[in-house]
N, C-alpha and C positions, 0 to 999 in steps of 0.2 A: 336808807330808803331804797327801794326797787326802783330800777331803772327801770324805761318801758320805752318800746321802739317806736319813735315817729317822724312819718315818712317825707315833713318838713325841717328837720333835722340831720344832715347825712351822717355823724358820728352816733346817731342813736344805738344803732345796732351795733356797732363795734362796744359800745360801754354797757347795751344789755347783755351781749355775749359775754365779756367780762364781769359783770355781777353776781352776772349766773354761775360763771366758771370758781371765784372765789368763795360762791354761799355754795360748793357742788355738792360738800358734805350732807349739810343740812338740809340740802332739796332732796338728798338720797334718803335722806333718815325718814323725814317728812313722807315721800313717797310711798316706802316702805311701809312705814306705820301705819299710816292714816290709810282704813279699805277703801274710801271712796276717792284715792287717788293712787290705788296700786297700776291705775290705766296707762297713769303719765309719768309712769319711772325710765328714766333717762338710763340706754344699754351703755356699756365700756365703747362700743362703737359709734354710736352718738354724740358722746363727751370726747371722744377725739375727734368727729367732723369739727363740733363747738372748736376746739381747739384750734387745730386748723386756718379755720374760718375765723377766728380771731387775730390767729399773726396776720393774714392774707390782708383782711381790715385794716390793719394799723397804717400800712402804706397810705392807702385814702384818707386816714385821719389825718396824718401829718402831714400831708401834701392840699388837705383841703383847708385845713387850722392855718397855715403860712401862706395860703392865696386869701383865703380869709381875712388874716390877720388877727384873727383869734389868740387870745393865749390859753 
């Protein structure tokens, strides 16, 4: 299932960025394919901010999950 970012959740976005980053193929193909979504195809520079932006993330997850106490 799609993860979706919510702003009561602080790991939300670190796990939509990752969803998105593993499904990247298929949101590229999908993109591509489909004309009423050639608007929202993701550049090679994009997918590397995502990327990015996903190590950057993980610090706050694991540091929020262990004050947490989360598993």
């Amino acid at each position: 299932n799609a993860i979706l970012d919510c702003p009561t959740r602080w790991n939300s976005t670190h796990d939509m960025i990752g969803f998105g980053l593993k499904v990247r193929a298929g949101i590229d193909i999908l993109c591509s394919s489909v004309t009423e979504l050639n608007d929202f195809q993701i550049t090679a520079n994009e997918w590397q901010v995502l990327e990015k932006l996903h190590k950057f993330l993980i610090n706050f997850k694991l540091l929020s999950t262990k004050l947490g106490g989360d598993k």
